[in-house]
C-alpha positions as CSV (number, residue, x, y, z in Angstrom):
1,X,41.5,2.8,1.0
2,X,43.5,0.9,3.0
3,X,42.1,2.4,6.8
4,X,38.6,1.1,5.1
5,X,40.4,-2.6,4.3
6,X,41.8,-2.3,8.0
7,X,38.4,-1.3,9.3
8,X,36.4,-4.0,7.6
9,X,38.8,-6.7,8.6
10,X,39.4,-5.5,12.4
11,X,35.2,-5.3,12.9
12,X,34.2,-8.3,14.4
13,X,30.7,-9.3,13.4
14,X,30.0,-12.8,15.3
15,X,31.3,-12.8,19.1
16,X,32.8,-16.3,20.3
17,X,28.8,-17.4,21.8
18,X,27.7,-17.5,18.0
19,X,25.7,-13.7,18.4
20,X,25.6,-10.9,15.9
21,X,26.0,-7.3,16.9
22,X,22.5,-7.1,17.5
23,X,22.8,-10.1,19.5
24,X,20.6,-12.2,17.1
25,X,21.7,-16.0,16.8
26,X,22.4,-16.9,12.9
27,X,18.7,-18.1,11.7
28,X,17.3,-15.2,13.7
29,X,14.7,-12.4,11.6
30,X,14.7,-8.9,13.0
31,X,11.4,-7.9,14.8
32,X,8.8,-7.5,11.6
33,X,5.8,-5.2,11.9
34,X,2.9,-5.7,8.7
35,X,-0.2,-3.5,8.4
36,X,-2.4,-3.4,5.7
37,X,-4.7,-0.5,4.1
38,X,-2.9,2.3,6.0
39,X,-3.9,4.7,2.7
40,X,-7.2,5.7,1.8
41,X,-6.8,6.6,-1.8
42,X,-4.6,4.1,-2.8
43,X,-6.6,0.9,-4.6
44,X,-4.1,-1.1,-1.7
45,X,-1.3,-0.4,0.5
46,X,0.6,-1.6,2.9
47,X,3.5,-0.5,5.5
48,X,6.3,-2.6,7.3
49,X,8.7,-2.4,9.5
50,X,11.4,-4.6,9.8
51,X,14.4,-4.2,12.1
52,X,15.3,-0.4,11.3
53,X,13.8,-0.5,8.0
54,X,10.3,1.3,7.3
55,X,8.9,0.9,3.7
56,X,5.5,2.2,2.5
57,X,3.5,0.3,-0.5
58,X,0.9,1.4,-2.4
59,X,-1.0,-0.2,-5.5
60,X,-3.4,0.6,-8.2
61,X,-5.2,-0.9,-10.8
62,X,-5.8,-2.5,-12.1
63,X,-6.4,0.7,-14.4
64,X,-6.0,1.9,-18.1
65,X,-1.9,1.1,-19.2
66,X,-0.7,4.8,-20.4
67,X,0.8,5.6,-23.1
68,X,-1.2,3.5,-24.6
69,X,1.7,1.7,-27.1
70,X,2.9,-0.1,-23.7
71,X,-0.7,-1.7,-24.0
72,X,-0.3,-5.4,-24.2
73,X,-3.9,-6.9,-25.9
74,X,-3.4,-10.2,-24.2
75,X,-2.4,-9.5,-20.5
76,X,-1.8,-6.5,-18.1
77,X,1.2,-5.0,-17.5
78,X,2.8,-5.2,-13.9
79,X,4.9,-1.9,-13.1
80,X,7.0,-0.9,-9.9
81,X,8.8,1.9,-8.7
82,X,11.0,1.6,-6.0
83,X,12.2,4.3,-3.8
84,X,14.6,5.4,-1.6
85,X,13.5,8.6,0.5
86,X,16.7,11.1,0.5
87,X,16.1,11.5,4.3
88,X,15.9,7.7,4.5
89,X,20.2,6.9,4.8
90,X,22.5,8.6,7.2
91,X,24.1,10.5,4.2
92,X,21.3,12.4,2.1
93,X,20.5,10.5,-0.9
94,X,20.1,12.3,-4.4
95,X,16.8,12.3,-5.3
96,X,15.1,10.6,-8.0
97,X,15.6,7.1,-9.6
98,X,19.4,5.7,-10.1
99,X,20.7,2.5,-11.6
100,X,20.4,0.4,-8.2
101,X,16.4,1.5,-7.9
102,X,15.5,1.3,-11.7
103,X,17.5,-2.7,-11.5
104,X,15.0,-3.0,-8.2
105,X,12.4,-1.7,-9.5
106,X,12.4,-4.2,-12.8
107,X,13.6,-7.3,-10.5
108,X,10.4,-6.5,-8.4
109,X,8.0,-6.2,-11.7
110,X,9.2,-9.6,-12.8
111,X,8.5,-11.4,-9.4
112,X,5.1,-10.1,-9.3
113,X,4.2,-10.8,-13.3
114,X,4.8,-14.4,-12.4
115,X,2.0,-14.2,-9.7
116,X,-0.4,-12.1,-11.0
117,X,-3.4,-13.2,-13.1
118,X,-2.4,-10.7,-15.3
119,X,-3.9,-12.3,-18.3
120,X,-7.8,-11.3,-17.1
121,X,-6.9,-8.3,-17.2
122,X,-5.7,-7.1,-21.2
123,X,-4.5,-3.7,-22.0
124,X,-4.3,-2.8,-18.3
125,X,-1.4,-1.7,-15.9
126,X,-1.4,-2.4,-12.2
127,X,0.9,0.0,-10.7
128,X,2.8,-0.6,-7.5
129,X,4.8,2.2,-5.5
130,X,7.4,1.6,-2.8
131,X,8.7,3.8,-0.9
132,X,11.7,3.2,1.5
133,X,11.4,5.7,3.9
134,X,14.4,4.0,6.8
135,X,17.0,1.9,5.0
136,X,19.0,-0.8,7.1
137,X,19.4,-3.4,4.5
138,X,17.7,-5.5,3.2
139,X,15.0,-3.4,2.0
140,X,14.7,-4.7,-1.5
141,X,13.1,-7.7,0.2
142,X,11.1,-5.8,2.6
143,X,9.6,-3.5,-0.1
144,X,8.8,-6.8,-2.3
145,X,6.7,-8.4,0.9
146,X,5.2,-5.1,1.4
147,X,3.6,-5.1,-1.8
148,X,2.8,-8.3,-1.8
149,X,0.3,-7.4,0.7
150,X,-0.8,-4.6,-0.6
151,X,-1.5,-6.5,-4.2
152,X,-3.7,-8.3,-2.0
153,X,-5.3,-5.3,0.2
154,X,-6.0,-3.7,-3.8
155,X,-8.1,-7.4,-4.4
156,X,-6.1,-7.6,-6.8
157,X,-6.0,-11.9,-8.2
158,X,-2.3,-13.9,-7.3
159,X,-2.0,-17.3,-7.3
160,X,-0.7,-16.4,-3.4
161,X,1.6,-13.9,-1.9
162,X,5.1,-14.0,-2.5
163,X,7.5,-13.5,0.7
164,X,11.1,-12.3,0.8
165,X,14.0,-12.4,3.0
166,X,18.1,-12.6,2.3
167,X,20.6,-14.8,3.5
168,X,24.6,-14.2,3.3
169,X,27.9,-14.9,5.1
170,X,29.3,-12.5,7.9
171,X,33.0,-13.7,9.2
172,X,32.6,-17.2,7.4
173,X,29.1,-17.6,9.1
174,X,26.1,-18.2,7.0
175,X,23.7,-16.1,8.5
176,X,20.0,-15.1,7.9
177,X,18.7,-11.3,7.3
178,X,22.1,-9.2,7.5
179,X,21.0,-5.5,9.2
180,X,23.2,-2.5,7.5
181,X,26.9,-3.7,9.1
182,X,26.8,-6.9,8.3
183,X,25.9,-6.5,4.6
184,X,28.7,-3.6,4.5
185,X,31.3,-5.6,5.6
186,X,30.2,-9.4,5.4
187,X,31.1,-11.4,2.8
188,X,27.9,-11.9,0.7
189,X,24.4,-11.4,0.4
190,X,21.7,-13.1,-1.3
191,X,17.5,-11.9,-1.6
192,X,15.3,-14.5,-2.4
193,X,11.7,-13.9,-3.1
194,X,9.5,-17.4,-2.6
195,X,5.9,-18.1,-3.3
196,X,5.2,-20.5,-0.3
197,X,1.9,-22.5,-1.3
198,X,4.5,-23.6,-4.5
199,X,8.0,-23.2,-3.3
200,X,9.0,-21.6,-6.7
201,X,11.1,-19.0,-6.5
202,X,10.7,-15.6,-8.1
203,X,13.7,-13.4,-7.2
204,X,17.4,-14.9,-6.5
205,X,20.1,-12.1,-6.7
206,X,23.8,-12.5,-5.0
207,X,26.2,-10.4,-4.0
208,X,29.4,-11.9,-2.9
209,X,30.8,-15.3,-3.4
210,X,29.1,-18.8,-1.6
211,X,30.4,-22.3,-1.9
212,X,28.1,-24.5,-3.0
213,X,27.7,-25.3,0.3
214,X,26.9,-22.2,1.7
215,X,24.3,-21.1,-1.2
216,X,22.4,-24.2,0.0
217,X,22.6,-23.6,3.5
218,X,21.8,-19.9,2.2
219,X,18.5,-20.7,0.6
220,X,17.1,-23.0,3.2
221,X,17.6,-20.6,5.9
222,X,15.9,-17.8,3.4
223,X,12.6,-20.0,2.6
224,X,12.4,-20.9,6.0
225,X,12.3,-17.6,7.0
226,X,10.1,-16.8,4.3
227,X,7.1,-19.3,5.0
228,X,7.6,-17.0,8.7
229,X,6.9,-14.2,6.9
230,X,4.3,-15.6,4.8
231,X,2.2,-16.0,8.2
232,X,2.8,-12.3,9.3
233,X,1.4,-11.4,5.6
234,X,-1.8,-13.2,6.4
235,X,-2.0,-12.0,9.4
236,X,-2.0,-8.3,8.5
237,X,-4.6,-8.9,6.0
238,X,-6.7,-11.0,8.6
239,X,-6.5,-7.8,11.1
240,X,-7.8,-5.7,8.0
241,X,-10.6,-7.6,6.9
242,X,-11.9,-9.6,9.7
243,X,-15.2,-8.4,11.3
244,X,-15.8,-9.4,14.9
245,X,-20.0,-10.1,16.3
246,X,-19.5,-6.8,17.8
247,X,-18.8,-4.7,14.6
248,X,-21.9,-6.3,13.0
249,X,-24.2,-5.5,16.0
250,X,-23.1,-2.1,15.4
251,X,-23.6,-1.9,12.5
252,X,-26.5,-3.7,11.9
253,X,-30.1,-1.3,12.6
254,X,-32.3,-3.0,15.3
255,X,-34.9,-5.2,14.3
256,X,-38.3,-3.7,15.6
257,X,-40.0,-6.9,17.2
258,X,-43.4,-7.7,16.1
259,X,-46.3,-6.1,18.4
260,X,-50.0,-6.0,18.5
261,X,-51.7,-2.5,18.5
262,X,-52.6,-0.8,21.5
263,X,-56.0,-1.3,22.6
264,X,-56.8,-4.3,20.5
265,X,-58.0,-8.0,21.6
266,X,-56.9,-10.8,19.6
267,X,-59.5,-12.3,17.5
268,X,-60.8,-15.5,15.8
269,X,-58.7,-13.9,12.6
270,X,-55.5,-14.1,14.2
271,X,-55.7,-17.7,15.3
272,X,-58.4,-19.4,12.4
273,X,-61.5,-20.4,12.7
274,X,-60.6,-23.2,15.1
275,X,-59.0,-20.5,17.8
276,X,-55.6,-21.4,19.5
């Protein structure tokens, strides 16, 4: 126990310049990657990757709730299951659910029941699936944007999207989306899920301990980052659904133009009786 204490103390996370270990400057996101409708028999999905995290996403519904004493007569029920592949952390992870993905999974279930117009939709369930295929922190917050978009891809009716990034303090720094050393040895973390058209704010968890100081510095650099993400979001769906002049031409059947028949004059019929 105490080599770990040693270790954690003697790794230095912010160089004298101000840059991470990744060289990354203290408000900096890792490089995010969003595509949208990458499964063909899920109702929506969704993958991501963002710094050395890759998370899959896939919805349905909305579809019958089962068992059907979970039905709710006024509203739908909104569901996740989060994931952690075994293969998807340096040291094999049991599978099946444990207390960190059921908590992540019910966290992510409340975010999205505040966005969803769950109420046109009684005695239903819509069903969302992440899985975390590469984890390097942070992927709580990843999972929660990739479904966001995949809620959408399923046409599924939000009053928007909802993005999500964490904040937390490496060597006395507040910094902005910690990668996997700097949330095992910094000094806090805190995810934040926003809904940027509002600003209200769906998910706040914290790990660690924050002046009051710091929390604030914490959240403005986590919606900030957030309203980014929010543009990536769109983005991805805009790349799915927009249709170019080209993709209609090919689609579209040629329209035959209008001809007279071979071996016939015009007549006084075509033009009236007072000709051209």
């Amino acid at each position: 126990m105490e080599d770990i204490e040693h270790f954690a103390k003697a790794m230095k996370l912010i160089d004298a310049d101000g840059r991470r270990l990744d060289g990354r400057k203290f408000n900096e996101l890792r490089p995010i990657r969003i595509e949208a409708g990458v499964l063909r028999r899920a109702d929506g999905s969704a993958y991501m990757e963002w710094g050395g995290n890759k998370v899959l996403a896939a919805v349905y519904g909305p579809r019958e709730a089962h068992p059907r004493h979970l039905q709710d007569p006024a509203r739908a029920l909104v569901q996740c299951r989060y994931n952690m592949a075994p293969f998807s952390v340096t040291d094999r992870k049991r599978p099946g659910p444990d207390r960190r993905s059921v908590e992540i999974s019910k966290v992510i279930s409340e975010a999205f029941s505040s966005v969803v117009f769950a109420e046109q939709f009684p005695r239903t369930s819509v069903d969302i699936f992440i899985e975390v295929l590469q984890a390097d922190a942070g992927t709580r917050c990843a999972g929660l944007t990739a479904a966001s978009v995949a809620l959408a891809d399923a046409g599924v009716p939000m009053r928007d999207l909802v993005a999500s990034c964490a904040s937390g303090k490496i060597d006395g720094v507040v910094c902005l989306d910690l990668n996997k050393d700097e949330d095992n040895f910094g000094d806090a973390d805190c995810p934040t899920a926003v809904v940027p058209r509002t600003g209200e704010i769906v998910l706040l968890q914290m790990d660690g301990h924050l002046t009051s100081d710091e929390f604030e510095k914490a959240m403005d650099l986590s919606i900030d980052a957030a309203r980014r993400i929010y543009d990536l979001q769109r983005d991805a769906l805009r790349r799915r659904y927009s249709v170019t002049l080209e993709d209609i031409l090919k689609e579209s059947p040629p329209v035959p133009s209008p001809m007279q028949p071979e071996g016939r004059l015009p007549s006084e019929d075509d033009f009236g009786p007072e000709g051209i």
